[in-house]
N, C-alpha and C positions, 0 to 999 in steps of 0.2 A: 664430515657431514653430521647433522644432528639425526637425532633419532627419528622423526617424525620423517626427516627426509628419506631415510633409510625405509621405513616402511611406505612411505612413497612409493616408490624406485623397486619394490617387491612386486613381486605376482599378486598377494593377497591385497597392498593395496590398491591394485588396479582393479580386483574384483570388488573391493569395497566399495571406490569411488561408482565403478559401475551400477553397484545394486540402488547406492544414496542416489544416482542421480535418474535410474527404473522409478523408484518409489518415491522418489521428490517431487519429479515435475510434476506427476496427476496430483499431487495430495496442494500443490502450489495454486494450485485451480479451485477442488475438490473443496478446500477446505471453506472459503471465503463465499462460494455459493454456497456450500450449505448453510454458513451462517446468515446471510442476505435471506436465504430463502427460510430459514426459521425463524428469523427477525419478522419478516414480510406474515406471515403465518400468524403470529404474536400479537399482528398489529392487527389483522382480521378478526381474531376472535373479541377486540372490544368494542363491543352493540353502542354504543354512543358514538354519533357522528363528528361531533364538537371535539371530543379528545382524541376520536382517531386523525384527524384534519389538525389538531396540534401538533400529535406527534409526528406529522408528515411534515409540516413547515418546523418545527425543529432539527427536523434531520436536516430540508433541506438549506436551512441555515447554516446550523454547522457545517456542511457541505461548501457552504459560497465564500464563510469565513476561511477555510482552511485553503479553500482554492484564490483567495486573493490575500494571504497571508504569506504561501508560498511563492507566489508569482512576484509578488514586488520584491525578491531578493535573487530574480533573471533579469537580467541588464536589458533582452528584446523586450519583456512585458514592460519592464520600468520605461523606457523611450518611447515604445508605441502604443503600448494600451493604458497604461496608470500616468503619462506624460510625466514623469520623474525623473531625475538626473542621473546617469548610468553611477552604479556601484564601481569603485577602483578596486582594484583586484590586489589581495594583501601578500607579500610574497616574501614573507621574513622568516 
């Protein structure tokens, strides 16, 4: 067995995995709303209406690009929503 397996297979690393996964899931959460929500905060404090209404159709562009970027390379979106030829599945 390798080492890593070995500490595996230990007490200590079943308390480690333990604690990584106490302290991970909230911070999995935790992290990305706080950022949203400081973002969101950021975008309030600028007094011009014209560049805060920029920067909201910016995000939600980048937004629409990345959701129809990733979607036509899922063979459902490709056949039924973007009507495209399903992808052949590479298996070498």
């Amino acid at each position: 067995m390798s080492l890593i397996d070995d500490f595996m297979n230990s007490i200590i690393g079943k308390i480690w995995c333990a604690a990584m996964l106490i302290l991970g899931l909230p911070l999995l959460l935790l992290v990305p709303y706080i950022a949203i929500l400081m973002g969101y905060e950021a975008i309030q404090e600028i007094e011009t209406p014209l560049y805060r209404d920029l920067i909201y159709f910016v995000i939600f562009e980048i937004c629409l690009v990345t959701f129809v970027v990733k979607t036509t390379y899922i063979n459902w979106f490709r056949k039924h929503l973007w009507r495209l030829p399903e992808l052949k599945d590479d298996e070498t």
